[in-house]
N, C-alpha and C positions, 0 to 999 in steps of 0.2 A: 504494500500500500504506500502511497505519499498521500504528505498531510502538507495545508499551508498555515501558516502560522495567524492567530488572532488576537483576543487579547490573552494573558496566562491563565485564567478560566479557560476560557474557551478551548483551548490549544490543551490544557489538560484534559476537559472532558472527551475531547477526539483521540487521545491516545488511550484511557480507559477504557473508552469503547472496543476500540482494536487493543485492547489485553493487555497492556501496559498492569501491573500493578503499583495504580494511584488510591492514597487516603479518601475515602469518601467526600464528595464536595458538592455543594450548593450556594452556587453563587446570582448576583443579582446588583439590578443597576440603580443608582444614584435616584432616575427618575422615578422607579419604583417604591425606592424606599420612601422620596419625600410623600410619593401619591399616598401609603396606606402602610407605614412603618408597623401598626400591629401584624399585617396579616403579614408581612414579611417575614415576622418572629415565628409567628405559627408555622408558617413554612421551616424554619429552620429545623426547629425543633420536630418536626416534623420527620424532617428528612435526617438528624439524628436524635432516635428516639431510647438510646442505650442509657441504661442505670449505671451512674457513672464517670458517663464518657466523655473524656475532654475537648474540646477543637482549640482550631487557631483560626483566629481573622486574619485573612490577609489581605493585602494588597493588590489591585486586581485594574491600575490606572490605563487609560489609553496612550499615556503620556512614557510607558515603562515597557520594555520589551520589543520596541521595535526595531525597525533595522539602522535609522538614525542613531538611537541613543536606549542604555538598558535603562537609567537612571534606578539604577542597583542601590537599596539600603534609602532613598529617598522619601518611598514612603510608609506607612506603618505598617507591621503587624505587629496582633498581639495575642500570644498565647497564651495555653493553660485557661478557656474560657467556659464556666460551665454552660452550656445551652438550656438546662434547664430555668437556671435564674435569668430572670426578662431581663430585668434592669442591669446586671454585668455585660449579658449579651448586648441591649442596646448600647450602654457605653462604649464597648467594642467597635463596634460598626459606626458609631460617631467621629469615633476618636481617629478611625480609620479614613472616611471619609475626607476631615477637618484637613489630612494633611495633603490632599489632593489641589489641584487647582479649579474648581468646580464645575468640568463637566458634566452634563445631566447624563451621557451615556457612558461615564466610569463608573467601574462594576466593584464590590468587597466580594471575596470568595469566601466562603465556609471551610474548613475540614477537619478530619478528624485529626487529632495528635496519634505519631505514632509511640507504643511502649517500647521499653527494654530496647533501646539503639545501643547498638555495638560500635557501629563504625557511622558516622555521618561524614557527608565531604561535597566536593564540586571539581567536575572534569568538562575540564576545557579541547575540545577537539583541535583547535590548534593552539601555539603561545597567541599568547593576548598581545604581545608586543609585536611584534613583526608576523607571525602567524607562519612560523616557521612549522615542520609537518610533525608534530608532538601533542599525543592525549597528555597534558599536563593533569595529573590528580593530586588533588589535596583535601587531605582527609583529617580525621580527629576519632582518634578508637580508644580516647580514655575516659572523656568529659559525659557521655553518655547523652550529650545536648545534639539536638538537628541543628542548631542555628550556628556553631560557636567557629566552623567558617568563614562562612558569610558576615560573621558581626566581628570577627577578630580578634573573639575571647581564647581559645582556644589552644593547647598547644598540638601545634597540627606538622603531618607529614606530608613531606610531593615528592610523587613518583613523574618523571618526564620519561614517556614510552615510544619510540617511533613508530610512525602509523603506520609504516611495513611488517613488523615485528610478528610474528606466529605466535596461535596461544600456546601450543606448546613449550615456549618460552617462559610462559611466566610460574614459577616458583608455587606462590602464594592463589590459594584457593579464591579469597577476599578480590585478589587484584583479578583473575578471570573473570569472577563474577560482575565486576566491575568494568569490566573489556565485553562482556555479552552484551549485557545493556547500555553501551554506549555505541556497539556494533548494530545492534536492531534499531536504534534511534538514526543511526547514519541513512540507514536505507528508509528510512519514513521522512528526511529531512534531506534528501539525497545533495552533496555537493554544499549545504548550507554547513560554515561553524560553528558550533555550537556552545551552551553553556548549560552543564546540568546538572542541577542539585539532587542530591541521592543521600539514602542512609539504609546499613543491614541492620533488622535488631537481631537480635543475641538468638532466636533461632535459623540465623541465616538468610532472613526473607527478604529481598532487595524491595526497595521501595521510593517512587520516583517522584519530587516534588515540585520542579519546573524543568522546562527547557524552553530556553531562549537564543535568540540569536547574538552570534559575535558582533557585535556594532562596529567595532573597532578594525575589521575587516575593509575598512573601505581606506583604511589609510596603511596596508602593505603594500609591499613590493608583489607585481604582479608573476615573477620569477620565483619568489622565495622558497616556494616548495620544490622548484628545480634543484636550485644551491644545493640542499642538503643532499639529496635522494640521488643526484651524480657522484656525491661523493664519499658516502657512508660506509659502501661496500668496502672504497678504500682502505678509509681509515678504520675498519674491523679488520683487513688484513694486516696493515703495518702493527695494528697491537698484538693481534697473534702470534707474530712473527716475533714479536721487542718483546714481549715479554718470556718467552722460551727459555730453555739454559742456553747460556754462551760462555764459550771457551774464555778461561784466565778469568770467571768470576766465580765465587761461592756461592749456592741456590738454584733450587730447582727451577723456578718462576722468579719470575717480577712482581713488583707493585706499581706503581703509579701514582702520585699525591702532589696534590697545589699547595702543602703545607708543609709539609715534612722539609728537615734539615736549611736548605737556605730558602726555602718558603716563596717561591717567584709570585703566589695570591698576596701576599704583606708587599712586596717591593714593586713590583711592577703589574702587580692586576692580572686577573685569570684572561680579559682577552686583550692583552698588552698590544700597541700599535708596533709595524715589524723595527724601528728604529730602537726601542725602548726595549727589546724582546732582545736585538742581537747586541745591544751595548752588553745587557746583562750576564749574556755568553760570553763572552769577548772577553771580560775584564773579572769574571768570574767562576762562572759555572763550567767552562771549557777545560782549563789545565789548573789555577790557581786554589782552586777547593781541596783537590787532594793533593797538589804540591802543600800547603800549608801543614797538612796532616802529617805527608809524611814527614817533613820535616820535625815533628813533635814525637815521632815515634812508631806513628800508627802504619797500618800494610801497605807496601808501595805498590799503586794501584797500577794495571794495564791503561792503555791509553783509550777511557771509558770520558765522556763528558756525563754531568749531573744532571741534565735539563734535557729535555726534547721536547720537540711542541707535535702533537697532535692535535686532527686540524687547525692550525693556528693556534692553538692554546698552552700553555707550558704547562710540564711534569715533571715534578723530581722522580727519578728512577731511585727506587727508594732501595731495592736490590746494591743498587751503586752505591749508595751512600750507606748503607750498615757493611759493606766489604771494608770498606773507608775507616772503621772503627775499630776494624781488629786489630790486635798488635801486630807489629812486625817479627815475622818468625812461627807465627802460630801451627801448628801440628795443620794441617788439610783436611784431615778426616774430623777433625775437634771444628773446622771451622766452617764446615759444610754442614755439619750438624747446627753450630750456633744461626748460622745465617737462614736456615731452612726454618727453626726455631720462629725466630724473631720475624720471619715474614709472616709464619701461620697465627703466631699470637696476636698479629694484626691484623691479618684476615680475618681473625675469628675477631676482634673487637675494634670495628674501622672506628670508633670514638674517642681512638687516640691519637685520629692520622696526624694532630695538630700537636701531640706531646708525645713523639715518638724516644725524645732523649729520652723522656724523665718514667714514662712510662712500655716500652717495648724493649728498647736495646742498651745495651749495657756501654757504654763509653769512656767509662774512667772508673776506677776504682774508688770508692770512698767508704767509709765506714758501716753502712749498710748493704754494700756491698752482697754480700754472701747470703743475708738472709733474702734478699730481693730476687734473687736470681734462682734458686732453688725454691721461693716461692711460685716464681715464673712459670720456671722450665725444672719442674721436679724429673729426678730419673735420667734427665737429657744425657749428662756425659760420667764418666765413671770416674770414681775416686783419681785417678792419676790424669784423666782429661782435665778435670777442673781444676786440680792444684798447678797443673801445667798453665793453662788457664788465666785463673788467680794471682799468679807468680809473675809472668809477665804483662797483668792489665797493671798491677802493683810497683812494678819496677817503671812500667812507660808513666806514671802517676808520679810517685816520688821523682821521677827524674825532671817534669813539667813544673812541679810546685819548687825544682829550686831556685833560692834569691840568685838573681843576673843569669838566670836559663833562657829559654825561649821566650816568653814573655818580655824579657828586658831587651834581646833580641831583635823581637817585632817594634819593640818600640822605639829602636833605633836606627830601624828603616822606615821609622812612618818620618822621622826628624830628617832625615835627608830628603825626605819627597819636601818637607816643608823649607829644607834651606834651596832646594832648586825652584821650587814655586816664584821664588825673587825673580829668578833669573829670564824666564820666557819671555819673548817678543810680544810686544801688544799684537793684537789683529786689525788694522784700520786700513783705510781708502787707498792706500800705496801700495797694499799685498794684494798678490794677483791669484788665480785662482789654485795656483800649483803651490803657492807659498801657505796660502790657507790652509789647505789640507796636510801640508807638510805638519804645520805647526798643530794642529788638528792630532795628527797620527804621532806626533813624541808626545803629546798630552794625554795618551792614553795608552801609549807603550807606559811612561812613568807612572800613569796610573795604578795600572799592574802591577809594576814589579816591587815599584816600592810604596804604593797605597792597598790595593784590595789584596796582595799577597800575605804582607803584613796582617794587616784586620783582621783577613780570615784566621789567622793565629792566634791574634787577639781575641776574637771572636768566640774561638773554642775553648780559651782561658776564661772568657765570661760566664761558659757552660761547665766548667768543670767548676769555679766558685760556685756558682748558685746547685748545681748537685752538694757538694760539700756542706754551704749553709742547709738544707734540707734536711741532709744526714746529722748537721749538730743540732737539730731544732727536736729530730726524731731520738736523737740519743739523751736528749735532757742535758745539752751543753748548755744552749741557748733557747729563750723563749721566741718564739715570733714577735713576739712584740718588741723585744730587745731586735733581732736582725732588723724590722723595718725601720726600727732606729739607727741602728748601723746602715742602710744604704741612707737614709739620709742627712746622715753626716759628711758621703763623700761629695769634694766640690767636683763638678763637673763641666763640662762646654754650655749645657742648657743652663744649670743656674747662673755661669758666670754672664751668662748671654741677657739671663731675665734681671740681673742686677744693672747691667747696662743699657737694656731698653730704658728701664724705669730712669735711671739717669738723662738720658737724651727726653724722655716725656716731662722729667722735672729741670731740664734745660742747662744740664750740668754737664752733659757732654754730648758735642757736636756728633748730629747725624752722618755726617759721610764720613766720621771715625767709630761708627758701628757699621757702616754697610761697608765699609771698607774690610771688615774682618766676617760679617756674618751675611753680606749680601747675596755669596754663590748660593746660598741654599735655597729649594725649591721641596715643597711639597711632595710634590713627583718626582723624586731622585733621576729617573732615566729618563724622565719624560719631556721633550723639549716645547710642548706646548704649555707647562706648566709654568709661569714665571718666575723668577727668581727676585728674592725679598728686594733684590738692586731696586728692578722694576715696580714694586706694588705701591703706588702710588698713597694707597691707604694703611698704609704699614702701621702708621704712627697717631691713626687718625683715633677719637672717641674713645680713649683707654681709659678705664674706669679706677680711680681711686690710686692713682701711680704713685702715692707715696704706701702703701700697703706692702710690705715686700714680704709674704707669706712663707717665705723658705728662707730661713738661715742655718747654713753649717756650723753645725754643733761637733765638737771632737767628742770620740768614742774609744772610751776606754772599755776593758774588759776587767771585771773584778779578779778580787783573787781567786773566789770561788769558782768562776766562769772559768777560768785562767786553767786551774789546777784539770778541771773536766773535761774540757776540748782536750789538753795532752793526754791525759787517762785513754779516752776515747780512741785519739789518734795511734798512741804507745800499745793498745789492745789491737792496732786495726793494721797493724804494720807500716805506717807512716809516719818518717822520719826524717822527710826533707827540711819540713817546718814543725816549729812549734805552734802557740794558741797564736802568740801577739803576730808572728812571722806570717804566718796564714792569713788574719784578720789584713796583714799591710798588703799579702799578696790579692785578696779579694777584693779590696777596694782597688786595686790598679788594676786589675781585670775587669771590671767595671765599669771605670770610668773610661779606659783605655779602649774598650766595646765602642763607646760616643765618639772620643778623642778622633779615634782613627777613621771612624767615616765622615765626621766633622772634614778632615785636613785630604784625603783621596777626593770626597765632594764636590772640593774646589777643583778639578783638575777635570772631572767630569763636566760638570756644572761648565768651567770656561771652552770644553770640545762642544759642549752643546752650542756654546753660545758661537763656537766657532764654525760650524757645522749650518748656523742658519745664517751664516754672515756667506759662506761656499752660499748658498741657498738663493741669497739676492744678487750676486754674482752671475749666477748663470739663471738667472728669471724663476726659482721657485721659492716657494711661501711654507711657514713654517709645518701648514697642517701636510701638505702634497711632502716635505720631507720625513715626516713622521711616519710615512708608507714605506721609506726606501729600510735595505739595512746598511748595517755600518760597511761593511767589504764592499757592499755596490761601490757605494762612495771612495771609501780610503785607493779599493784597486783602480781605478782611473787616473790615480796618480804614476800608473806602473804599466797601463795600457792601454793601448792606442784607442777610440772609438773612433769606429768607421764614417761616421755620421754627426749631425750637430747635437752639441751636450745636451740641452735643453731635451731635443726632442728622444735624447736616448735616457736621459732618466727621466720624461713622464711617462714612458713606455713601465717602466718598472714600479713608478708611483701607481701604474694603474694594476698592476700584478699584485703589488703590496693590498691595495687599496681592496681587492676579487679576495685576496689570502684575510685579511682582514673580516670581510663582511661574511664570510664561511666562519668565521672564527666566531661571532656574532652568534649566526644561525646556528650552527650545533649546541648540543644542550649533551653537556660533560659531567660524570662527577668529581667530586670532591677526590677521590679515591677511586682508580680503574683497575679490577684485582683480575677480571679477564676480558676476551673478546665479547663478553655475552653484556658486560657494561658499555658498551659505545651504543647499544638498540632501547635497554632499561635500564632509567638513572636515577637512582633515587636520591632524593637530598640529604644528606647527612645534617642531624639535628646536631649544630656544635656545644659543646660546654664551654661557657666563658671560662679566659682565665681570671679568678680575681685578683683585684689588687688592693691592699690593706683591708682592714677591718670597718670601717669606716661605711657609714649609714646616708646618704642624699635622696630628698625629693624635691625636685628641681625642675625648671621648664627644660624642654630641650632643642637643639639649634644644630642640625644637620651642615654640617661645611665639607665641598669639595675640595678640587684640587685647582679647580678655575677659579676659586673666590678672590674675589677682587674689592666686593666693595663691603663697606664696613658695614662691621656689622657687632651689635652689642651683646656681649658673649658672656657679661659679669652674670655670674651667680646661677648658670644654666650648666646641664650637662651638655658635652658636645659630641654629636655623634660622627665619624669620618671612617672609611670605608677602609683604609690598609692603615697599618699603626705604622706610618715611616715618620722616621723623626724631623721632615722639612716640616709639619706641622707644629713643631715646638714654638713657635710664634702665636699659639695657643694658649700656652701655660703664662705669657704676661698679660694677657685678659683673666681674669678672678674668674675662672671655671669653677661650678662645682662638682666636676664629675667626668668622666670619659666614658665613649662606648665606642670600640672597633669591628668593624664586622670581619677584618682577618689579622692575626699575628697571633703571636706564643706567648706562653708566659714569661721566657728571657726574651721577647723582642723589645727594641727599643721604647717604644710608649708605656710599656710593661715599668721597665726601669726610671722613666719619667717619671712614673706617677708614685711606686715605691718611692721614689728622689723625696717628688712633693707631697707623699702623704696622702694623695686622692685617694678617693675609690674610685675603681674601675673595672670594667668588663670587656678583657680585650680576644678579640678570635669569638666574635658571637653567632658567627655564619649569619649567610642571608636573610634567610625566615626571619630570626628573632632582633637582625639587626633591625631591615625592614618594618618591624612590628615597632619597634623602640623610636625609630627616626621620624616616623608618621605618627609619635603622639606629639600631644602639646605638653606634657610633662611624664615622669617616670618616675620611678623609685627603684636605686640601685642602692644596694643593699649587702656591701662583698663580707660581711661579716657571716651573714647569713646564707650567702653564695646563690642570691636570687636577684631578679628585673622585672620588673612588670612596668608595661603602662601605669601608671599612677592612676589612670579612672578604673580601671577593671579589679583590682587587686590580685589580680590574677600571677599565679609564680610561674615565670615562662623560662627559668633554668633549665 
């Protein structure tokens, strides 16, 4: 059969008829009810006449559901209505009406409520955004509520399914059921998008409450279901293939994660533009990740990079980066058991794809050590495996923590990138286009070698303090509350930075003697459309209360009691590089040394971007058309002839970036790809924030990008921003009260900010809950309690 669509009465009672299982309904128009509102009640109740039995009024407008506009949640219902009592029932239907615009032929529907819901939810036949070819479902199979979708209450799941997909694919009993009844609505709505609300209750029975059309259909791309469905097949091959065993790594399979180890969803976004995507490789994730490591101790890696992007999208090979962990020397048969280990513990709990240090893989020895690990992975290796094991994660650990090791190392090649930093040629109107790129390509070889090589060493010195602090907090060395006092005691780049804002807003020191030192930084670290503080015009604009300096470093002593218990701890654990106070000095310069370092490489990046759009005006392109190319387009043309004019040989490529780009877009990825069978069903992974301090805010809240430009007053709100990169530290001299990130770790940068400053925070909240957070008008974040909720709902959406 096909049906056409009328008002959502109407369109329900047509699909009831052709067997649809719909709630019982009697509905009725405006005109009606004013002509003879009693015999309208008699009708109702009439038509439900159960002892008992509840309905819902709903909403039933000419003005809702059509192919212009759904005007969704606009206007009332109201549930839980007895139909016996006249006067609730008429108030219902008043109150329903009232919020109409007052046509005489808008209708109120009747129905019955359903009992015992197991699962309520709404699937969308294509995305709602671009209307790429995905049944998006989003469900709620805790709350027992029909509504807490559609109203937002709700802690709710989304599966994204390609609409090629076999049911034999799907797992889940619930999600077929869910795929039959959206498949028989296709063919009754043939070709039309759909929107449609559904609940099972608890014995299984589906049950259908509207379908409506996708309004938002008229503003896709008339291609977009080509985009994906050319190229899917692909990209299920390359993951099958990439994920395999391969020769000179340890493990049977791959993983795949936007979050794991250097996390490309925190620094440059899940669908990164291709300049921002190949800086990131280039100067990092290619050779410098696991040069850093080995250099520290850990297995000298094959020549593997960290990152690969499918369709356009980047993943850590997460396979690669726990290889990366083992010590050097490690037995084969001990290390293909670990690795095998540590993937399947992830498979079996992907809720940790965002704390894989602290929770899967073992990285450094520290004082809990042994009981975590035979927690983990009981039975895994045998007595002589593990003490094999044990003995060199112990010796690569002792040999990291000692004073003037590696650590003091990295930091003495972050000072030489900082004394060559003097030395560079400006970029201006006299350099030609060969000289640009020159200066462009040593800004980013020095980047390398001696800014992100360094860092990343530093980096891992940051992860092995905060393992450490964990372990004294869990041995009863230290309390939490004492460590969050200890981070922020150390002085760092952001506070010295926020003492200096405040100075130039209280006119004590000249502006172009802070933008002279803090202006490279940009929000979007790789991102050249992002502007750098040089440029924000508003930098300095409407700062609330600038003599307020909320952060002062206080010195942190350790008692004698603390004293005596961290050595105990350490002297039991086999760690004898450092003592308590030794440790305590090496943890703060790991820490701070984390900021330091990408503070001073920053700048080098920061001045190629700036140099890279300066090439840009040069040969007639504009920042965004460059943000398409990669970096090797660029840099090789200093090295190779083009056949043809410049201009027209890189918009050829801007327009290839630009096709690689909008697929990146279109596909709908997860968080985590464990096989081929994740590229067709993707479910969203419900993140757990990391929190930060103890600390209690209900506050407005004030969503900031990465393009903010204009001011905006930020005093006394929580902020919510989408990747925790530290060019938002320009945040923390606005009187926030509060942070929410929708990606990073708990040692990511923002993480340490906010420990720095004492906030609370919830950072890594994935999209759902970020989303949910960012679209209220206030919140309550609560890291004591390790909850968020909208502040109107009270709802715990942890």
């Amino acid at each position: 059969m096909s049906c056409e669509f009328g008002t959502k009465a109407e369109t329900l009672e047509v699909l009831k008829k052709a067997g649809f299982n719909i709630p019982s309904l009697y509905y009725f128009s405006l005109a009606e009810w004013d002509n003879n509102s009693n015999s309208t009640i008699e009708a109702i109740q009439h038509a439900f006449p159960g002892d008992g039995e509840l309905t819902i009024v709903r909403s039933s407008s000419l003005a809702e559901d059509n192919s212009k506009t759904s005007q969704a949640g606009a206007f009332k219902s109201i549930m839980n209505i007895n139909p016996k009592c006249k006067s609730e029932l008429r108030a219902a239907v008043e109150t329903v009406f009232a919020s109409y615009n007052g046509s005489s032929n808008d209708q109120v529907l009747i129905q019955s409520m359903v009992k015992n819901i197991g699962v309520s939810g709404v699937i969308m036949t294509r995305c709602l955004q671009d209307g790429s070819p995905y049944y998006v479902i989003n469900y709620d199979d805790e709350s027992g509520k029909t509504d807490s979708i559609t109203g937002g209450t709700g802690v709710s799941k989304t599966i994204y399914i390609y609409k090629g997909v076999e049911k034999k694919d799907f797992d889940s009993s619930r999600v077929r059921a869910m795929m039959n009844l959206v498949r028989k609505l296709e063919s009754v709505f043939s070709g039309v998008p759909l929107d449609i609300e559904f609940a099972i209750d608890k014995k299984q029975v589906m049950h259908l409450f509207q379908v409506r059309r996708i309004c938002t259909c008229q503003h896709w791309k008339p291609d977009v279901e080509n985009i994906v469905s050319d190229k899917i097949a692909f990209v299920e091959q390359f993951v099958s293939r990439y994920l395999k065993k391969r020769a000179g790594l340890f493990g049977e399979k791959s993983i795949l994660g936007v979050m794991p180890d250097w996390n490309p969803a925190e620094i440059i976004g899940i669908t990164p533009r291709p300049l921002a995507a190949s800086l990131y490789r280039e100067i990092i994730t290619r050779k410098n990740w696991s040069r850093a490591r080995e250099e520290m101790g850990y297995r000298k890696m094959p020549p593997e990079e960290l990152m690969i992007l499918v369709a356009g999208r980047p993943y850590i090979d997460i396979r690669n980066s726990f290889n990366s962990f083992l010590p050097e020397g490690l037995n084969s048969v001990t290390a293909e058991k670990i690795i095998n280990a540590w993937l399947d513990y992830l498979d079996r709990n992907p809720q940790y794809h965002d704390k894989v240090e602290f929770e899967v893989a073992t990285t450094i020895y520290d004082p809990c050590f042994e009981e975590d690990f035979k927690t983990r992975y009981p039975k895994l290796l045998s007595t002589e495996e593990f003490e094999s094991y044990k003995q060199k994660l112990l010796s690569l650990t002792n040999e990291n923590l000692l004073p003037g090791g590696t650590l003091q190392s990295a930091y003495n090649r972050i000072a030489t990138l900082v004394a060559t930093q003097k030395k560079y040629p400006d970029i201006d109107r006299s350099n030609s286009v060969f000289e640009v790129l020159a200066i462009v390509k040593q800004l980013l070889e020095d980047c390398s070698k001696f800014g992100t090589l360094p860092f990343s060493i530093i980096a891992r010195h940051g992860f092995i303090a905060e393992t450490f602090l964990r372990a004294i907090i869990r041995k009863k060395g230290l309390s939490k509350e004492r460590v969050n006092i200890f981070k922020r005691s150390i002085e760092t780049v952001s506070g010295e930075m926020s003492k200096n804002f405040r100075l130039v807003c209280a006119g004590k020191l000249g502006k172009d003697v802070f933008l002279e030192k803090y202006g490279h930084l940009r929000p979007g670290t790789y991102d050249i459309l992002s502007p750098r503080y040089l440029d924000r015009r508003d930098l300095f604009l409407d700062v609330p209360d600038i003599h307020n300096n909320n952060h002062l470093c206080q010195k942190f002593h350790l008692s004698q009691k603390e004293r005596d218990t961290i050595n105990k701890i350490f002297s039991e654990s086999g760690i004898t590089a450092v003592n308590a106070d030794q440790f305590m000095d090496y943890a703060g310069k790991a820490i701070a040394g984390r900021e330091y370092g990408k503070f001073v490489f920053t700048r080098n990046l920061s001045n190629a971007l700036e140099g890279i759009s300066y090439w840009g005006e040069l040969i007639g392109l504009d920042k965004h058309e460059i943000s398409f190319l990669n970096i090797s387009e660029i840099t090789d043309s200093l090295f190779s002839q083009l056949d043809g004019n410049i201009r027209e040989h890189f918009i050829a490529l801007v327009d290839k970036g630009k096709h690689q780009y909008e697929l990146a877009n279109s596909f709908k990825l997860s968080y985590l790809i464990r096989s081929s069978k994740d590229v067709y069903i993707v479910p969203q992974h419900r993140c757990t924030p990391n929190f930060i301090t103890t600390n209690k805010v209900e506050a407005p809240v004030v969503k900031v990008n990465t393009n903010y430009v204009e001011s905006q007053d930020l005093d006394g709100c929580v902020v919510c921003i989408e990747s925790a990169d530290p060019g938002y530290d320009w945040i923390f001299t606005r009187s926030i009260a509060g942070l929410v990130t929708k990606y990073g770790g708990t040692n990511s940068h923002m993480a340490i900010r906010c420990a720095e400053y004492g906030l609370p925070a919830a950072i890594g909240c994935g999209e759902l809950l970020f989303d949910k957070i960012s679209s209220a008008q206030k919140c309550t974040l609560d890291a004591g309690q390790q909850t968020l909720s909208p502040a109107s709902s009270g709802a715990d959406l942890s």
